[in-house]
C-alpha positions in Angstrom: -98.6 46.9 73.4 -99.1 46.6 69.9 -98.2 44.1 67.8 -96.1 45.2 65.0 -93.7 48.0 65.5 -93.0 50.9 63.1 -90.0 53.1 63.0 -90.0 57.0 62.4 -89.1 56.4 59.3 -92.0 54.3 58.1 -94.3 56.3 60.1 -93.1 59.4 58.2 -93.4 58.0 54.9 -96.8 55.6 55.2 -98.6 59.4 56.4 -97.2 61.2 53.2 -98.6 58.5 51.0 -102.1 58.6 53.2 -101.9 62.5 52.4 -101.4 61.7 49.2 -104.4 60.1 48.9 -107.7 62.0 50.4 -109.9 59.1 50.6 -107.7 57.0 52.6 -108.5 56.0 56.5 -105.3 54.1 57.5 -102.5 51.2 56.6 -103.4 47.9 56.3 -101.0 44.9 56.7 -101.3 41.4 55.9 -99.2 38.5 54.1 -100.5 35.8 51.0 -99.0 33.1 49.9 -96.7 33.6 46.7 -93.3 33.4 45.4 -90.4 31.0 46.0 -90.2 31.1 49.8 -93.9 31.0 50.7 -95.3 34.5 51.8 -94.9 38.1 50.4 -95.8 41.2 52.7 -98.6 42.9 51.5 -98.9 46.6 52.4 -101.5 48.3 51.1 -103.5 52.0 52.3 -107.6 51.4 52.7 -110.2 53.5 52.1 -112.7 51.9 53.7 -112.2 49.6 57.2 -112.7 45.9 57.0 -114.9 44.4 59.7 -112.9 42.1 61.3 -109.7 43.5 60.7 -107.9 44.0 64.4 -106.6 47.7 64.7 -104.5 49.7 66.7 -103.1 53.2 66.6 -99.4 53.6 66.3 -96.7 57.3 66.8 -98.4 60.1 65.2 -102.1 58.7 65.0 -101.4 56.1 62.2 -104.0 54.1 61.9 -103.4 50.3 60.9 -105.1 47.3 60.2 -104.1 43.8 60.3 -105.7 41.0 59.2 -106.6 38.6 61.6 -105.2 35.5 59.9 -102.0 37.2 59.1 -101.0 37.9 62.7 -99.3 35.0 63.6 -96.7 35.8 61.2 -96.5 39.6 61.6 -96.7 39.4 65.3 -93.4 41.7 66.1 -92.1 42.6 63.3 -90.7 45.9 62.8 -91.3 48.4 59.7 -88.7 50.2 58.8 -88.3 52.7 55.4 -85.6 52.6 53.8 -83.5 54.5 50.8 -80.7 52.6 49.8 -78.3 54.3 47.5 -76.4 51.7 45.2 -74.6 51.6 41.7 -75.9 54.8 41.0 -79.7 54.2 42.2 -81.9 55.4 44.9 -84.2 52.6 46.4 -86.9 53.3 48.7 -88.9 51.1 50.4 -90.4 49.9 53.1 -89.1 47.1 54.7 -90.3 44.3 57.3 -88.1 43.1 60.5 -89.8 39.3 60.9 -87.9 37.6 63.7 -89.5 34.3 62.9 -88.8 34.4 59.5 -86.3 31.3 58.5 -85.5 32.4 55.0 -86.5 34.8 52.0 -85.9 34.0 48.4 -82.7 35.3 46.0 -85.0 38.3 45.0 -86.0 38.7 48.7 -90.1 39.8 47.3 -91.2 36.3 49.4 -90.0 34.8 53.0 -90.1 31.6 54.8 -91.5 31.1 58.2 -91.3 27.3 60.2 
């Protein structure tokens, strides 16, 4: 079982940006300290695999990479994507299910976990 979950959606969209890019080899995932509420998601596509990175294959053959130290807080989420459609714009984005998450900021770019 792997430890975060990823919808269609995100799958779908993390691959066209991985095409997008020829030198890239998979998603990585982890979370830093920052912002109002305490940690921001940090999403990011590698081109080269870090060492002690823990990986797993997810639908479709994506290949992602979590750090270790960020697990305990990613550990279940889901990742969605997104477009939201409001006041005349068109958002999209990817977006992160946390279930232990207590609370995010006003801007919602950094989350709280107890």
């Amino acid at each position: 079982m792997n430890p975060i979950t990823f919808t269609d959606a995100a799958v779908v969209h993390i691959k066209s940006m991985l095409a997008k890019n020829a030198n890239s080899v998979g998603f990585r995932l982890s979370i830093k300290k920052t912002g109002c509420s305490g940690y921001a998601y940090v999403p990011d596509l590698i081109e080269k695999v870090i060492e002690d990175d823990l990986h797993f294959v997810v639908q479709d053959n994506l290949q992602v990479f979590v750090e270790p130290k960020s697990l305990q807080f990613l550990q279940d989420i889901v990742v969605d994507y997104v477009v939201d459609e409001g006041q005349g714009l068109k958002q999209k984005r990817l977006v992160f299910v946390n279930p232990k998450e207590t609370g995010r900021c006003g801007c919602g770019e950094s989350f709280t976990i107890e």
